[in-house]
C-alpha positions in Angstrom: 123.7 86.0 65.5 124.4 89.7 64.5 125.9 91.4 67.4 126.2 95.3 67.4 128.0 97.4 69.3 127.5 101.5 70.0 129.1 104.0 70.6 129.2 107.7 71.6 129.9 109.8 68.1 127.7 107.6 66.3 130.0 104.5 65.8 128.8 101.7 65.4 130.4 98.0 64.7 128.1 95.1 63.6 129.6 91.4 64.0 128.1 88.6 62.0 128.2 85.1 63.5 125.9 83.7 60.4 128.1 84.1 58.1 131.5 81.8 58.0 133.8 82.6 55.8 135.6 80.0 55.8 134.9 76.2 57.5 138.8 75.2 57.6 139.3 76.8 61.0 136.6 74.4 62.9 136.8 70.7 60.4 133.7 68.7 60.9 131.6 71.4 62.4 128.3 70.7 63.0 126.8 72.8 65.4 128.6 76.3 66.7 128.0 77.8 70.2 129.0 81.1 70.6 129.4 83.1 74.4 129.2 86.8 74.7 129.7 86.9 78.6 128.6 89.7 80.6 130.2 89.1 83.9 133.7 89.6 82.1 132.6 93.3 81.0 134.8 95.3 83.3 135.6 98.6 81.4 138.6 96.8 80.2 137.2 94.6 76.7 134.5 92.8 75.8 135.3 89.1 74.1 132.8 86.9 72.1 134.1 83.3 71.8 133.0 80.4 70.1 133.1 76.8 70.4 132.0 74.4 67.8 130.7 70.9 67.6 133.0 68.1 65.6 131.7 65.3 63.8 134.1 62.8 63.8 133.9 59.7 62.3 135.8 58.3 65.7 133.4 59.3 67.5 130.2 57.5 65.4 130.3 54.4 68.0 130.0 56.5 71.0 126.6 56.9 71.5 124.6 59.5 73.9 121.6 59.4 75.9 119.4 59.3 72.5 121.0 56.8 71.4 123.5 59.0 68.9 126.5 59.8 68.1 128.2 62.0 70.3 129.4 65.4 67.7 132.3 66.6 70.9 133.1 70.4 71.3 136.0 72.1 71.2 137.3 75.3 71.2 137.1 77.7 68.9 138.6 81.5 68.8 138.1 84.7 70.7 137.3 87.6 69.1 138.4 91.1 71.1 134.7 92.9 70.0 135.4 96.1 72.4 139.1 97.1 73.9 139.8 99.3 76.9 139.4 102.3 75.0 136.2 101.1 72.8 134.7 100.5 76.7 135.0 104.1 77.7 132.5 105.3 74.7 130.2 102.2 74.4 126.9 103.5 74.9 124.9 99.5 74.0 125.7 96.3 72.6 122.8 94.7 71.4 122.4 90.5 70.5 119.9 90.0 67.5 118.3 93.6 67.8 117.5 93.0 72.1 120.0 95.4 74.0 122.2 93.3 76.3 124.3 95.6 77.5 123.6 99.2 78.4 125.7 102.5 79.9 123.2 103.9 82.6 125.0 106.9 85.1 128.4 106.2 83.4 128.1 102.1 84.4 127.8 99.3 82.0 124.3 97.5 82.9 123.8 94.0 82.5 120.3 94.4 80.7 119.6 90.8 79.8 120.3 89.9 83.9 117.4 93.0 84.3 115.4 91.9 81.9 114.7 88.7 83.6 114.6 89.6 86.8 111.5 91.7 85.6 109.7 89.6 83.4 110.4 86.9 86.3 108.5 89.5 88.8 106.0 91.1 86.9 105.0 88.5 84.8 105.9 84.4 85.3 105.3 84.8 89.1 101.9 86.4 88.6 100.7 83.6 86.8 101.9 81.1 88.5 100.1 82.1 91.9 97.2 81.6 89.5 97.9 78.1 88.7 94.2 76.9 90.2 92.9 79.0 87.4 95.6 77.1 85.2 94.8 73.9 86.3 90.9 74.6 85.3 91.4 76.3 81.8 94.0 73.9 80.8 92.7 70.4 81.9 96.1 69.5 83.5 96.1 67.8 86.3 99.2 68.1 87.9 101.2 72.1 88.4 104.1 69.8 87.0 102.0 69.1 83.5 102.2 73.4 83.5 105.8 73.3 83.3 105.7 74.6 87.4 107.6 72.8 89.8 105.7 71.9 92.8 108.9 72.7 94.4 108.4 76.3 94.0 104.5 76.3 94.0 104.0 76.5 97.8 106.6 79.5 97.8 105.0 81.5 95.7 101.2 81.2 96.9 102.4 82.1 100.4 104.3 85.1 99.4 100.9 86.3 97.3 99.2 85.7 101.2 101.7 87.6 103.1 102.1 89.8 100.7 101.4 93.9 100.9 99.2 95.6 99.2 98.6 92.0 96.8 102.2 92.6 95.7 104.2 89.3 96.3 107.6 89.2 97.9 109.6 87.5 94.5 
């Protein structure tokens, strides 16, 4: 994961989570999980952690719900990416080239959070109120063998009735 932060001046700072330079800080890792959290972005730093998966041989008996061992996680390090003052002239941090965070009107935006809310409006709503034409083209039987909960089915083809104008309430 490259993360790259940038600011106003033309700095910028790239992070490389690929590239470990050393495994001694996390023995027996086997899988790493790093967090870049949004929600803690409040103009005063911005953190990326990481947690990582040990494979002990302890834990080779304990088997999970596929029938393997269970690799248990632990904590890792924080790493301070943007301090108080690096907040006041970041202008985008971006996660493997898509922008994440953005400064729009002198606030830090939440981009992924609008990003989905978008693509969840314009786009995965849309086709599911066409899931007849799904159902036909696809030879599933069942909204469920789409990946759509029926759960959510009935929601969605009222609001495209009620709707204005064909636009659906979601």
């Amino acid at each position: 994961m490259i993360v790259k932060a940038y600011y106003s001046g033309g700095h910028i700072d790239v992070f490389d989570t690929d590239r470990m330079t050393d495994g001694v800080p996390q023995p027996g890792n086997l899988l790493t999980n790093y967090a870049l959290d949004l929600s803690d972005v409040n103009r005063e730093s911005l953190w990326l952690c990481s947690y990582y998966y040990e494979a002990a041989q302890v834990y080779k008996d304990e088997k999970g719900p596929k029938d393997l061992p269970v690799a248990r996680r632990r904590d890792g390090w924080s790493f301070l990416l943007a301090d108080a003052e690096d907040m006041q002239r970041l202008n985008r941090v971006t996660l493997d080239g898509e922008t994440v965070l953005a400064q729009i009107a002198g606030e830090l935006v939440d981009v992924s959070a609008l990003s989905w809310s978008a693509e969840v409006a314009d786009t995965l709503v849309p086709q599911i109120a066409q899931f007849n034409r799904l159902l036909e083209s696809t030879g599933a039987e069942r909204v469920e063998d789409l990946g759509i909960p029926a759960t959510i089915l009935q929601d969605i083809a009222s609001s495209y009735e009620r709707g204005e104008s064909g636009e659906p309430r979601f």
